[in-house]
N, C-alpha and C positions, 0 to 999 in steps of 0.2 A: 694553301699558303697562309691562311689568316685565320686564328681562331679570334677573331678580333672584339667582342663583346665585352671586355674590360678596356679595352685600346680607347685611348683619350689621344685628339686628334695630333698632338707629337706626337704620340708614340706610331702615329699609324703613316706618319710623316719621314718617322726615322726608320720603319722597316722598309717603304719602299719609297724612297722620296721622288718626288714630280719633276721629271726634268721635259723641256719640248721635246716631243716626238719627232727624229727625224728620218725614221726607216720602219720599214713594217716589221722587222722583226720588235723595235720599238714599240711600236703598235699593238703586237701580239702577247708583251709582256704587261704592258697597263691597260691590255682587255681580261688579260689571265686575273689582275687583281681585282678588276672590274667583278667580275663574273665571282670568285670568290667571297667577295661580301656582299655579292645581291644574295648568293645560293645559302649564305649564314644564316638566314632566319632575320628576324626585325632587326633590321638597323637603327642604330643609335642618331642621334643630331652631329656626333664628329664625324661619326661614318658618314652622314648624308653630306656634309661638309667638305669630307676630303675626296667623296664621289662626285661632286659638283667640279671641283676641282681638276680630277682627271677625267671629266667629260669638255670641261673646256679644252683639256690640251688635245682628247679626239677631236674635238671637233676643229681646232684648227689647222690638226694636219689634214683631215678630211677637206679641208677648205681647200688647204692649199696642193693637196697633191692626187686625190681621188677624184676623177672628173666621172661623173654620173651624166649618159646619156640625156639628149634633151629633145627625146621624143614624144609625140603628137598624133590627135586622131588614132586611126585605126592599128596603126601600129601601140598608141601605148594599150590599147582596147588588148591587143594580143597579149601584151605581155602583163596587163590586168588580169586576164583569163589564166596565164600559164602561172602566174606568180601564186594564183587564190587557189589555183586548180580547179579551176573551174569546166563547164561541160557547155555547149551553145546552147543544151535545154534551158541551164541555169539562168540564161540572159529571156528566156521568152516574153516573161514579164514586161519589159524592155521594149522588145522589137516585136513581137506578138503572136510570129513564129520560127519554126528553125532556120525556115528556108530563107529566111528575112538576115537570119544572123551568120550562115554560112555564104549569103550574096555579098555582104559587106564585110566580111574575112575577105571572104576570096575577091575582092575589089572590082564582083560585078554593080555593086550597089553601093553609092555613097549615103554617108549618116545624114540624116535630116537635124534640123531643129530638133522637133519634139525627139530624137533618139537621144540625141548631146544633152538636153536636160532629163530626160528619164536614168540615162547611165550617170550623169553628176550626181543624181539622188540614189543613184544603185550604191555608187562606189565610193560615196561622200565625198566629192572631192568638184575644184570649179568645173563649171561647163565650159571656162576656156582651154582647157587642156585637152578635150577634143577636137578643137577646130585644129585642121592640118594647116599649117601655114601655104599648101596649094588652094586651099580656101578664102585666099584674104585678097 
């Protein structure tokens, strides 16, 4: 849609101008241009400009109308693993062995401490996003 590397930020305004996002099909048309001037090759400063731009208006239908689960502990450990595609060997490092990482899948074995700070530092992300709120 865009061979846009002469486009100075009108003109990149007046081919597909920014209106709020209020449907996905919305969504799917200012990700379409999205994705057309990441895939162009070096972007210019209007391009970064008018992509700042139609990242705020994703991000505030995302705000307002994409609710992202708000799970915890072992469960988000699952969908860690299933997201990265990852293998229980992968985690050994972690837990120390498999059998350690297939006890706390299958919820014979709760995370310890030292597990919720090993996996924050696996997956770079806080150690409170481990703790199950059955934990508090």
């Amino acid at each position: 849609m865009f061979a846009a590397k002469s486009d100075s930020y009108i003109e990149l305004l007046h081919k597909f101008p920014p209106r709020p996002i209020k449907s996905e099909a919305d969504l799917l048309a200012v990700q379409e241009v999205i994705d057309g001037l990441l895939d162009s090759g070096e972007i210019t400063s209007d391009e970064q400009d008018y992509l700042n731009l139609l990242g705020i208006l994703v991000h505030e239908y995302e705000e307002k109308y994409v609710q992202i689960p708000d799970i915890k502990g072992v469960e988000l450990l699952k969908a860690l693993i299933d997201e990265l595609d990852l293998k229980q060997k992968d985690l050994v490092p972690v837990f120390k062995t498999e059998s350690i990482v297939s006890a706390i899948l299958n919820g014979q074995r709760k995370l310890t401490v030292e597990h919720i700070e090993k996996l924050a530092e696996f997956f770079s992300v806080s150690p409170s996003v481990f703790f199950s709120k059955s934990s508090w």
